[in-house]
C-alpha positions as CSV (number, residue, x, y, z in Angstrom):
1,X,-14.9,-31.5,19.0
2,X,-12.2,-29.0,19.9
3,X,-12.6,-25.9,18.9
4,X,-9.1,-24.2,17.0
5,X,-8.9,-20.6,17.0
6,X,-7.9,-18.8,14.2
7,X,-4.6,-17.1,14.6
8,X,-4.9,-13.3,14.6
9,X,-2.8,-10.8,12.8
10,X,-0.8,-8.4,15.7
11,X,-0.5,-5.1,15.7
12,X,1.0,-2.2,17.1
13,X,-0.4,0.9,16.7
14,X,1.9,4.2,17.2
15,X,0.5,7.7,17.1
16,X,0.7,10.3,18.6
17,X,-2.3,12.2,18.7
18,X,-4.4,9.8,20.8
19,X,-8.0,10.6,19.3
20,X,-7.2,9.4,15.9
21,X,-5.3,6.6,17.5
22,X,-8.4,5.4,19.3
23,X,-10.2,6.0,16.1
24,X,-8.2,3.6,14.4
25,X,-8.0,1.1,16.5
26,X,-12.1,0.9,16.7
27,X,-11.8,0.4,13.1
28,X,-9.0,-2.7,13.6
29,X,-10.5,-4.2,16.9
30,X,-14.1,-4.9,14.6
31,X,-12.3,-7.5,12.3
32,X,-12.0,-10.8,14.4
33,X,-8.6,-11.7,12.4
34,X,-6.9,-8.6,14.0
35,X,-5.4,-7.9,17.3
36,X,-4.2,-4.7,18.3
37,X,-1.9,-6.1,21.3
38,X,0.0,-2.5,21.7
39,X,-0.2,1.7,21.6
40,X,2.3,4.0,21.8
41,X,3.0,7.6,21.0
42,X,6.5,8.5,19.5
43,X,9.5,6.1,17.4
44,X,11.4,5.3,20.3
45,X,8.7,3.7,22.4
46,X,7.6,1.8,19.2
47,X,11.0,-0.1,19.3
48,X,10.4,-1.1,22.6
49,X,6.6,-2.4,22.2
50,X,7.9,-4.2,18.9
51,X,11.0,-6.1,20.9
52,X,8.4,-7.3,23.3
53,X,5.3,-8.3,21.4
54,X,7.1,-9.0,18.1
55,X,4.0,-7.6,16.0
56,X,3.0,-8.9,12.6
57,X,2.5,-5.4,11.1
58,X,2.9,-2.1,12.8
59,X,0.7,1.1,11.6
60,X,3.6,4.3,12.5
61,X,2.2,8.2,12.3
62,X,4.9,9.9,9.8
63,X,5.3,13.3,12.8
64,X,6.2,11.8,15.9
65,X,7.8,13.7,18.8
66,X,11.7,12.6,19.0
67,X,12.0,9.9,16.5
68,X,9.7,10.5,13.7
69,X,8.2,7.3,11.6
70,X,10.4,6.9,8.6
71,X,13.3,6.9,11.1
72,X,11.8,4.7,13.3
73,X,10.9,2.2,10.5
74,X,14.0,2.2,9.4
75,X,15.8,1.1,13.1
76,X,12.9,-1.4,13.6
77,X,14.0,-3.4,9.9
78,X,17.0,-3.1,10.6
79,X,16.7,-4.8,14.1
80,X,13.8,-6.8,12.7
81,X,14.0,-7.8,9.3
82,X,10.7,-9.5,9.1
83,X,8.6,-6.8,10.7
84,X,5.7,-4.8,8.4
85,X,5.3,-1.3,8.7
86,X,2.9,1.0,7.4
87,X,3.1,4.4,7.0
88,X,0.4,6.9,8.2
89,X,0.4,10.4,6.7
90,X,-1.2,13.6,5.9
91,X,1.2,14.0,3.0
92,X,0.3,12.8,-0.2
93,X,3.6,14.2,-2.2
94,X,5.5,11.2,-4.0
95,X,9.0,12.5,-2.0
96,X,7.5,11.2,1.2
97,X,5.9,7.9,-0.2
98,X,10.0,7.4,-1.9
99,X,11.5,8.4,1.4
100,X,9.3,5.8,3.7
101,X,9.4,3.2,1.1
102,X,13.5,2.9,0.6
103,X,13.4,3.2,4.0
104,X,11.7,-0.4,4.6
105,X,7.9,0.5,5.1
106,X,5.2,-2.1,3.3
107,X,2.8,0.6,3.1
108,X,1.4,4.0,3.3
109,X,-1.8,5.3,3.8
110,X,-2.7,8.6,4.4
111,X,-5.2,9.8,7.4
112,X,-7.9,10.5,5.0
113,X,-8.4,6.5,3.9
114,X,-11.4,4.9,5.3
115,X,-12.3,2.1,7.0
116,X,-11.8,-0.3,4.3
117,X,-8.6,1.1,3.0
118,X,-6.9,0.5,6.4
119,X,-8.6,-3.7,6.8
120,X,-7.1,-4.0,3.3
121,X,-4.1,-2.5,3.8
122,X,-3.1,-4.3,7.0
123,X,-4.2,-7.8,5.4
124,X,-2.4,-7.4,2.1
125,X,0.8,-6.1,3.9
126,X,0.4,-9.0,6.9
127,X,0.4,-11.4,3.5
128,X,4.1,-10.3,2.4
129,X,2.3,-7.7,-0.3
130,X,2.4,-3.5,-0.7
131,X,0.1,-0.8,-0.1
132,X,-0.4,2.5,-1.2
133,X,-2.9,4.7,-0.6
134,X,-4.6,5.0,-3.7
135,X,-4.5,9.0,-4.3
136,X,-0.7,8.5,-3.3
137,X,-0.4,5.3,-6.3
138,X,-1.6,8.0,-8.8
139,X,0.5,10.6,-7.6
140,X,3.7,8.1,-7.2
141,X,2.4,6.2,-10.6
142,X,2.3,9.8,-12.8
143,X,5.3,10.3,-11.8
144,X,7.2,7.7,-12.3
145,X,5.3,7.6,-15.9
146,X,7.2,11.0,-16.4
147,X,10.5,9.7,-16.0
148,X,10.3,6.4,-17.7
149,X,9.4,7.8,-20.8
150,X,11.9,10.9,-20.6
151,X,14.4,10.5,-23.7
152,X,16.8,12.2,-25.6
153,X,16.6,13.0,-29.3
154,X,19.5,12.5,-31.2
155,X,21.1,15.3,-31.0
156,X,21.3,14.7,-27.1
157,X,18.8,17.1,-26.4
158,X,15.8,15.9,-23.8
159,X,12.5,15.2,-25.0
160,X,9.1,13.3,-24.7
161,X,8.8,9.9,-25.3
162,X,5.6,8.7,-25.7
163,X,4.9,5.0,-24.7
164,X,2.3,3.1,-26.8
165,X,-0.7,2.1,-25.1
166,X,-2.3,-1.6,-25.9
167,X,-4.2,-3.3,-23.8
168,X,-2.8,-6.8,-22.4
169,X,-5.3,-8.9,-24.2
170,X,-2.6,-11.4,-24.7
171,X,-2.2,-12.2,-21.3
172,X,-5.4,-10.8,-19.8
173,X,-9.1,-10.8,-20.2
174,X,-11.5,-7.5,-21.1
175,X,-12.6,-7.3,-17.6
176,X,-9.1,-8.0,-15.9
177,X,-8.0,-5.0,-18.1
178,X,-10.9,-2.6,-17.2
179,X,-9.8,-3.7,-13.1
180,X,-5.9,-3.5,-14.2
181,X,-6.7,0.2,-15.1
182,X,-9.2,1.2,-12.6
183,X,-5.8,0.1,-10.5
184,X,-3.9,2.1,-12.0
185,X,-6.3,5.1,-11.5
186,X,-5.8,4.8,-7.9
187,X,-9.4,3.7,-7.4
188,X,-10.2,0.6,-4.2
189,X,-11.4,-2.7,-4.7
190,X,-15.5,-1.3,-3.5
191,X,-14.9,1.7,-5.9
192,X,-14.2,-0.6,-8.9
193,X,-16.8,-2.7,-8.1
194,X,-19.2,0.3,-7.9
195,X,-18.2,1.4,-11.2
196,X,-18.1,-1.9,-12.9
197,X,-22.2,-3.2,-11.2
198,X,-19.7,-6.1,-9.4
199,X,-19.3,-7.4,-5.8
200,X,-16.1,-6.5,-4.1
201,X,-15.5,-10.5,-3.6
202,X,-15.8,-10.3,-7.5
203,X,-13.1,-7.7,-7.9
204,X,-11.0,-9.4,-5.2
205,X,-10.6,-12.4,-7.7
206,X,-10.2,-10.8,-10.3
207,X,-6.9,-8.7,-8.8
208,X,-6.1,-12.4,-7.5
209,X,-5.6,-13.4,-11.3
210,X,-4.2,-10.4,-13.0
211,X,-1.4,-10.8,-10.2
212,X,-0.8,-14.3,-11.2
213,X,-0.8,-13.8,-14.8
214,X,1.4,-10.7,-14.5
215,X,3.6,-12.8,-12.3
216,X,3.9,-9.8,-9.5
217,X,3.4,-9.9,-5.9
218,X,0.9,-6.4,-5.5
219,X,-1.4,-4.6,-6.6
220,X,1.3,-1.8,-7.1
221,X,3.9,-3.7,-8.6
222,X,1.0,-4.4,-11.1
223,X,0.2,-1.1,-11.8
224,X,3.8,-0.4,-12.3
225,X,4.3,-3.0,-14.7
226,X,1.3,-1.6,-16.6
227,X,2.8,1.5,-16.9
228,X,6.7,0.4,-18.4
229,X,4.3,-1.7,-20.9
230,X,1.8,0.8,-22.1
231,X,-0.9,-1.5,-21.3
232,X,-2.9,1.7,-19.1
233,X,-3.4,5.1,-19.6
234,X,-2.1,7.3,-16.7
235,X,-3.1,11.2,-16.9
């Protein structure tokens, strides 16, 4: 019987400082679904790699020498509409994530994510989902919270409005909304399953539902659907 091999996710991998670079890609090269089939070390030479390997997603340092990352994702989706880019960043403020995120990037991670955090980034964004780093989806989450539930009184002056929370029993179950805010605290699929005594599989599924009941393609879009709805708490 004939063997078929499984087809492998590409990537490029662009940063320039080469020890963390070669760090990574130890991390990507030990999952047998990935393929790191490029390296370079500034924006411009990571439009060249792209036009001749055509990557599925492409992992771009934020600081680059000559063209920096959000300005090099932003030729590289214009040239190549289908391509997936995620950030990498030491910069955690909600200005950058906005910036890199209108700009056409899937995801963003910062340098500080582990090993898991960068396999499940790279899968969920090769899928057609987001990612965001969770310390930057609390950041980003809070504020956005801040602003949806700015008002005015009426007599035109600003002022606080609270939104209500409820959990979504009426579309979710009691675990689902236990995950659905653990989501929302910025925590990863092994951290909710060490706070909830389940197996990461287990918590895997049970984002696979919420999603389909919530009718949202992410984990993010998820949380920020939450959030308009009062259905988790964000501090």
């Amino acid at each position: 019987m004939t063997q078929v091999n499984a087809v492998k996710t590409k990537i490029v991998l662009i940063d320039d400082h080469k020890l963390f670079r070669e760090g990574v890609k130890r991390i990507l090269d030990m999952e047998e679904d990935f393929e790191v089939v490029a390296e370079g070390d500034d924006g411009q030479e990571a439009v060249d790699l792209i036009e001749s390997h055509y990557p599925d997603v492409v992992l771009m340092d934020i600081n680059m020498p000559n063209i920096n990352g959000v300005e090099a994702t932003r030729r590289l989706v214009e040239r190549f509409p289908d391509i997936k880019v995620v950030i990498l960043s030491i910069h955690d403020d909600e200005a950058y994530v906005t910036h890199a995120v209108q700009t056409g990037a899937s995801g963003y991670l910062l340098k500080e994510m582990d090993a898991d955090s960068l396999i499940e980034a790279v899968k969920v964004v090769a899928d057609g989902g987001a990612y965001l780093h969770p310390k930057v989806t609390v950041n980003l989450l809070s504020e956005f919270r801040r602003i949806k539930t700015h008002g005015r009184n009426s007599g035109g002056e600003v002022g606080f409005k609270e939104v209500e929370y409820r959990k979504p029993l009426h579309i979710l179950t009691r675990r689902e909304c236990e995950v659905l805010q653990m989501l929302a605290d910025g925590k990863s699929n092994r951290s909710i399953g060490e706070a909830l005594y389940i197996s990461e599989k287990t918590v895997k599924n049970h984002v696979s539902n919420i999603l389909q009941k919530m009718n949202v393609n992410d984990r993010t879009q998820a949380v920020v659907e939450a959030i308009k709805n009062g259905w988790v708490k964000v501090n």
